[in-house]
N, C-alpha and C positions, 0 to 999 in steps of 0.2 A: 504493500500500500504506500502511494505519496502524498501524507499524513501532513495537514496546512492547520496551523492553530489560527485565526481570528481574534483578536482583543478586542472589543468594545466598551468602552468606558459608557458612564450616567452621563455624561453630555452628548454622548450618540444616540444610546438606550432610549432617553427621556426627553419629553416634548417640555413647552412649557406649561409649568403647572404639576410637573413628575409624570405626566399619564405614558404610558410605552411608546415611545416615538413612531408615527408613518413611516418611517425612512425603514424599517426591521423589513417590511416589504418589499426593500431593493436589496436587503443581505440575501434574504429569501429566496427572491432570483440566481443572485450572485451566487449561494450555493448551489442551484442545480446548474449554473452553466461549469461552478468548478467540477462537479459529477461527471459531468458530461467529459470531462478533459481530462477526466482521469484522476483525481483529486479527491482526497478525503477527509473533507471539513470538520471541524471542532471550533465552539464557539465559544468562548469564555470571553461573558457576559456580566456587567455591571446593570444597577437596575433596580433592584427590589426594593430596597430602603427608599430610592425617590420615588416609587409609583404606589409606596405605603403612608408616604406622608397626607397628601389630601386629607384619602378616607377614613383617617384618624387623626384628622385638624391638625397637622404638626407642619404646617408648611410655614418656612419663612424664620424657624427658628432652631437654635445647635441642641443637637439631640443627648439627651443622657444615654446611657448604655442601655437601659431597661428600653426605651423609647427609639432606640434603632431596632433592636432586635423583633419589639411588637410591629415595627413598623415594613421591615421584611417579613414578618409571617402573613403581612397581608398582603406585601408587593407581590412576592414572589408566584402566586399563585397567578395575580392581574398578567406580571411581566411575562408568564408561561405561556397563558392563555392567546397573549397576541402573536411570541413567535410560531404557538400551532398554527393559529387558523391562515398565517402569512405561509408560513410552511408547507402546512393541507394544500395551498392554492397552488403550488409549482409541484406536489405530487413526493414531497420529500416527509419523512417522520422524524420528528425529535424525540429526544429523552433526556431528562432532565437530572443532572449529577449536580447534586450537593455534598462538598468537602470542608472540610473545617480544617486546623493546623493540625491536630492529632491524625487525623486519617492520615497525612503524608508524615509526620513523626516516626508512626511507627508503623516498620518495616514491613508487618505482613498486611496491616490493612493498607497501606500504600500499594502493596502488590492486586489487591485486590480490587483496587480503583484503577490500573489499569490491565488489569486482566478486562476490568466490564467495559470500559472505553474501547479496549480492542476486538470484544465481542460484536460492541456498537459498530464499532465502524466496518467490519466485515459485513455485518447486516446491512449497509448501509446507509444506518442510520445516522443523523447530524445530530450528538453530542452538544447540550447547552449546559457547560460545567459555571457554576457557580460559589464564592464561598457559604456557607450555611451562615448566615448571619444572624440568626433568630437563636442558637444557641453558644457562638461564639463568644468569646472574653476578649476584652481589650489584648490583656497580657501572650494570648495564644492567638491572636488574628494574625491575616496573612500580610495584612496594613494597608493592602491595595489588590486589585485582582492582575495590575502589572506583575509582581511575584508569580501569583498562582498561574498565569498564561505563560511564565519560563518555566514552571515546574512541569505544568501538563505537557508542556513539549517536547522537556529532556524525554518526561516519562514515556511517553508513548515513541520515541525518537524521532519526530516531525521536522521534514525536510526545511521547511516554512515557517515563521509567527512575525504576524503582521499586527503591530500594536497599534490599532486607531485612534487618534488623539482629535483633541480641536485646535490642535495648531500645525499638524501635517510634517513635522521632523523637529529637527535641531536646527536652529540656528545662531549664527554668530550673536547675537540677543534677542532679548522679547521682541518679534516682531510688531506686537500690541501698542509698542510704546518709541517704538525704535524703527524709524519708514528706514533704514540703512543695513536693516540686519538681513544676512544674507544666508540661506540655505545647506545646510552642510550636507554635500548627497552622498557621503560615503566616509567610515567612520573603520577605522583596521580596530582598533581595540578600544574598549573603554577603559579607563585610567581613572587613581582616584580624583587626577587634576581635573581631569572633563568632569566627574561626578559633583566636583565641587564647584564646578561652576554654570551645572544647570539650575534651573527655578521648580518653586513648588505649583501645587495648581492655582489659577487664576481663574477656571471658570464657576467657581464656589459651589458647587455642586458633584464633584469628584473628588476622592481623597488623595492621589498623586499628579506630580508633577511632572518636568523632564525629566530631573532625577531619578527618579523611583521607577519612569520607563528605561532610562539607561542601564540602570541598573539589571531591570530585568532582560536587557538585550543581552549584558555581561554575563550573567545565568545562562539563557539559552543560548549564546555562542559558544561558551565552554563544552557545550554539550554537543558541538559541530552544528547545532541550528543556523539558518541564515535567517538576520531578523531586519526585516523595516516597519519607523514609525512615519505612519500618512495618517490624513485626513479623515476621519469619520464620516463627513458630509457627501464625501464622493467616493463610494463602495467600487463604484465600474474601474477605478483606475487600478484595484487590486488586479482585474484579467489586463490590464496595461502592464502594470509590473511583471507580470510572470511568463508576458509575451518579451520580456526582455529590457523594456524601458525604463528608464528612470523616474522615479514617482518616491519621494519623499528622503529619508537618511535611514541605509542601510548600514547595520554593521555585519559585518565578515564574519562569519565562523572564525572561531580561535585557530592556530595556527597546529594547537596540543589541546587533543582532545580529553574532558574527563569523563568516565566513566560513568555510570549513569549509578552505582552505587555510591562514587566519591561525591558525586553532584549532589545526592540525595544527604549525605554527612556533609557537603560546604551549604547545602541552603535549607534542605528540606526540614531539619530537626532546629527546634527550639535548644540551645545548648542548660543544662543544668549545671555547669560550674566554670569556674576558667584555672587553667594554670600557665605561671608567669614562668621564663624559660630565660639559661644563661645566653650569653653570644655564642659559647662552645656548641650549645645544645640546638642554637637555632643555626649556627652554619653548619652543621650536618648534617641534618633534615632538609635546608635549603641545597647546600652546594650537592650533599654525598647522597643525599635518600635514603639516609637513615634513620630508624625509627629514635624515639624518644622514650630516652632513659630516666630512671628516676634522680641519678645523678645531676644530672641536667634542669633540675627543676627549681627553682627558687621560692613558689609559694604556692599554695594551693586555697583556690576562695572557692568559698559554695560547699553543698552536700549534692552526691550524688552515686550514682553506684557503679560497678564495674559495668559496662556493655552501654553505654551512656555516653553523649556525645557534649565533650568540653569546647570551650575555645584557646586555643592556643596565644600567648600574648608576649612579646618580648616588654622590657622591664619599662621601656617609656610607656608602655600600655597599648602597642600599636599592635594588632591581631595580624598574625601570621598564619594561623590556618583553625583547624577544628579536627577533632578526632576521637575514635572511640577509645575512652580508657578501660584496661584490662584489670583495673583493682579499683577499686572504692575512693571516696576522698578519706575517709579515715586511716585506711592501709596507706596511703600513700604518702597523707603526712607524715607517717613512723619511719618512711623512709626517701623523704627529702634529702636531694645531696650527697647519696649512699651509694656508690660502687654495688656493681653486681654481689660480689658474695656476701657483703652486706646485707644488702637486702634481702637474699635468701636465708644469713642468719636470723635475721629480724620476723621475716614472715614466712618463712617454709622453706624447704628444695623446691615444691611443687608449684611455688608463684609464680608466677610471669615474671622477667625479668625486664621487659618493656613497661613502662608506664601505657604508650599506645604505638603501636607495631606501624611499621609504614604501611602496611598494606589496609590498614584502616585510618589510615593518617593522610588528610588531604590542606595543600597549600594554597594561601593567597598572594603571597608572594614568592619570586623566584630569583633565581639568581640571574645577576646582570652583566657577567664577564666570566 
């Protein structure tokens, strides 16, 4: 299958007023011509919280948590309801995926959401994945559904993810405010410089910004995804882009691809702890690919348990990567700083002698010479 994710934000999703935007009619389209071309759509879609506010008088003011979540249990059904009957009209079936951050946390129900997404789309059925917002927490949300449209990419390994925005790419500034800013059509890597120098959302009715999509380009290229962000307003120019033409700011596939478990430990998992790591210990996980020792370790913050994903942090506090650790944070601090036979004096023969093994060990930085 060649497997195209769709992003849709709440400025595409939603008309004025929150109700589901007319325009879902031209996706609708847009999906059976990709059908037709060989192409297997997935639509992760933003939407429910604004087509809940209305019919629960909440329009026009910042929602507490209790008050998002009521307000997707009632969107979500309205926001469904319009892409079937737009859907039914071109002869296409949807089904409707709700994920939350534990479903992609842990490992087997992660596998399971895309074991069913690949069912889907063999069926070929169009997939409208959504985060479950109705029982979401602040602290375990995905923050934007930019995130969640790299994760369903890497996962299902989708050739394609086209992030539609209301400002059509990157450009050299807000174009909103700035008649001189110019279009960036093509982008090799994202860097923290570029991340720090996009903007948050401006159209007040969406929770991310350029960031938070760059970001998510950064996810799915690592994952060998090719990603561009265009225009929401103009759906037709997705069958422009894929006939080959330029239409918005692409970035590249990474150059090194990760693994679609490494990806799932750099993004997918909420971390429960961090540990701070010497220069010893971070140039030879960077330069050599070697795993991390517990000699190597200088602090350990948080509780969490052996099989559990940390972040990894050099001592200015700057995160180098994330990984699963092999012993607990309790064991571990007994054996902060301790040479191998050390630490098998301290905690067994039979302990792991890694803190977290490379091969469960994934980086965000790499080396530069």
């Amino acid at each position: 299958m060649r497997c195209l994710v769709i992003k849709l934000g709440t400025s595409t999703v939603t008309a004025e007023g929150g109700e589901p935007s007319p325009l879902l009619s031209a996706y609708a389209g847009l999906c059976a011509k990709l059908k037709a071309l060989g192409w297997s759509p997935v639509i992760v879609t933003s939407g429910a919280v604004g087509a809940g506010r209305a019919p629960l008088g909440l329009s026009g003011k910042k929602l507490t948590l209790i008050e998002k979540q009521a307000a997707a249990a009632v969107g979500q059904g309205r926001l469904m309801e319009t892409y079937r009957r737009h859907f039914d009209g071109v002869g296409l079936t949807v089904a409707q995926i709700l994920l939350s951050r534990a479903d992609i946390s842990e490992r087997g129900r992660c596998n399971n959401a895309r074991h069913a997404l690949e069912f889907l789309l063999r069926a070929h059925v169009v997939p409208l994945v959504n985060e479950n917002d109705t029982v979401a927490t602040e602290e375990l949300k995905f923050g934007d559904n930019d995130l969640l449209s790299a994760l369903v990419a890497n996962l299902i390994g989708a050739e394609r993810l086209i992030i539609m925005t209301d400002t059509g790419g990157l450009y050299t500034a807000d174009p909103r405010v700035d008649p001189s800013a110019a279009l960036v059509a093509e982008v090799a890597q994202v860097t923290p410089d570029l991340l720090a120098t996009a903007g948050e959302s401006r159209s007040g009715v969406g929770t991310g910004g350029m960031a938070s999509k760059l970001m998510a380009a950064r996810i799915a290229s690592e994952g060998g995804v090719r990603v561009t962000i265009a225009h929401g307003q103009q759906p037709e120019r997705i069958l422009e882009l894929l006939n080959g033409e330029a239409v918005g700011t692409t970035v590249l596939p990474a150059l090194s691809r990760r693994d679609s478990r490494k990806s799932w430990i750099a993004y997918g998992v909420v971390p429960s702890g961090k540990v701070i790591v010497d220069a010893g210990a971070a140039d030879a996980m960077v330069r050599e690919g070697r795993s991390l020792l517990p000699v190597g370790i200088l602090q350990v913050e948080g509780e969490f348990d052996a099989g559990e994903v940390v972040r990894i942090c050099q001592l200015d506090g700057t995160e180098m990567g994330r990984g699963l650790v092999a012993l607990d944070a309790e064991d571990l601090r007994r054996v902060i700083g301790c040479p191998t036979p050390e630490v098998r004096r301290r905690l067994g023969a039979e302990t792991s002698i890694e803190a977290i093994h490379r091969d469960d060990l994934t980086l965000t930085i790499v080396a530069t010479s």
